[in-house]
C-alpha positions in Angstrom: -30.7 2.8 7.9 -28.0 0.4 9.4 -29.2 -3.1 10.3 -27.1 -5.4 12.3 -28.2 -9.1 13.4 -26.0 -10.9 15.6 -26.0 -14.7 15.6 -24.5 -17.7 17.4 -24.5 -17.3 21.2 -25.7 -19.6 23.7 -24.2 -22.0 26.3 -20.9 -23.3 26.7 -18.5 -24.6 29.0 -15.0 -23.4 30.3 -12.6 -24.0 27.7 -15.2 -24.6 25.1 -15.2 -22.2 21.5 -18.3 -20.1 20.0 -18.7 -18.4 16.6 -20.5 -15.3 16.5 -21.8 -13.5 13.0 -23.0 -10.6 12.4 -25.1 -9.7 9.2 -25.3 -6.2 8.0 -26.6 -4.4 5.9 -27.6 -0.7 5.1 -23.7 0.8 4.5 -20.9 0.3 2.1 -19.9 -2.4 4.1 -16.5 -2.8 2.5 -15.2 0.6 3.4 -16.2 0.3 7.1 -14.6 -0.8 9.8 -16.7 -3.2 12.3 -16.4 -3.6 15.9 -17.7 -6.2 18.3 -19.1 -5.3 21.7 -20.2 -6.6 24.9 -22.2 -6.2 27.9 -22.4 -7.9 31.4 -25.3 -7.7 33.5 -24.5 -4.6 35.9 -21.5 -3.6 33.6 -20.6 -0.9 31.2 -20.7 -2.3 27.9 -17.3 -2.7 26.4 -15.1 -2.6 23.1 -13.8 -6.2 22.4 -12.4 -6.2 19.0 -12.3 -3.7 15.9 -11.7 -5.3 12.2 -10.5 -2.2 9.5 -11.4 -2.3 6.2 -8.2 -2.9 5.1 -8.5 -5.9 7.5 -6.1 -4.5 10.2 -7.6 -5.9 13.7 -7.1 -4.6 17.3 -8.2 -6.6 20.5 -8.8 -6.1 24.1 -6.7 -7.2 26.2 -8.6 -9.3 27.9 -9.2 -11.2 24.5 -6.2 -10.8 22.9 -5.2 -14.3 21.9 -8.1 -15.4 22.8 -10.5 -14.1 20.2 -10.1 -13.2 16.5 -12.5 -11.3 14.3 -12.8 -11.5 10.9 -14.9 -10.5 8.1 -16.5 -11.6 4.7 -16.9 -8.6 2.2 -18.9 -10.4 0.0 -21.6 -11.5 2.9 -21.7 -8.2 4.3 -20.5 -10.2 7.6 -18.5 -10.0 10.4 -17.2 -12.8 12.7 -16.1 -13.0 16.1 -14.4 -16.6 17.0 -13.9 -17.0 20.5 -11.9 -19.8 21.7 -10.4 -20.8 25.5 -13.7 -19.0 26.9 -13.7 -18.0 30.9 -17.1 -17.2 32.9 -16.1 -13.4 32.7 -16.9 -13.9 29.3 -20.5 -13.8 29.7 -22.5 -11.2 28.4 -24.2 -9.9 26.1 -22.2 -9.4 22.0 -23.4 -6.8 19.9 -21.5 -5.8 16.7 -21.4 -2.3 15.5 -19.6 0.1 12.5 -15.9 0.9 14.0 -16.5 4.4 15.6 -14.5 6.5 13.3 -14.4 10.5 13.5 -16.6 10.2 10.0 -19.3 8.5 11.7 -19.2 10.8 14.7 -19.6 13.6 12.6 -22.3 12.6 10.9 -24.2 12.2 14.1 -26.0 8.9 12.6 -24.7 6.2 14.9 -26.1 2.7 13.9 -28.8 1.8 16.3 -27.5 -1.8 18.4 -29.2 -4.7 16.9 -30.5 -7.5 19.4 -27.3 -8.8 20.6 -26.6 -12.4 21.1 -26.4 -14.3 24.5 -23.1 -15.9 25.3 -23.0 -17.8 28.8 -20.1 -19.5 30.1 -20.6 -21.9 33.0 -18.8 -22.9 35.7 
């Protein structure tokens, strides 16, 4: 089974930077891709960021030059620096394997870990 454990939320202020990781274990993790998510109270949750495993990344655009995700093969870890944060930033992060056609077909979506709390005050 997949485990994923976020890390590094809590509280900042507008402006301010947070590092999130993600530990994971339970896959080849060099030959997947990782994504991080979010989720606001009352919202949908949402695709923020996708790292390959060649190391080709995508962003939303609401991040997009805002946020970079990387990743440390030999950790088995995925990052998500977030800099210039915004209170529509607030949610919740979860990180997940990029949702490739291979997964879907295998019909064995990793279960969400915990998630980590990011809040951005006004």
């Amino acid at each position: 089974q997949v485990q994923l454990v976020e890390s590094g939320g809590g509280l900042v202020q507008p402006g301010g930077s947070l590092r999130l990781s993600c530990a994971v274990s339970g896959i080849i993790f060099t030959i997947n891709g990782m994504s991080w998510y979010r989720q606001a109270p009352g919202k949908e949750r949402e695709l923020v960021a996708t790292i390959t495993s060649s190391g080709s990344t995508s962003y939303a655009d609401s991040v997009k030059g805002r946020f970079t995700i990387s990743r440390d093969n030999a950790k088995n870890t995925v990052y998500l620096q977030m800099n210039s944060l915004r209170p529509e930033d607030t949610a919740v992060y979860y990180c997940n394997v990029e949702r490739t056609a291979a997964w879907v077909r295998a019909a064995k979506l990793p279960s969400w870990g915990q998630g980590t709390q990011v809040t951005v005050s006004s």
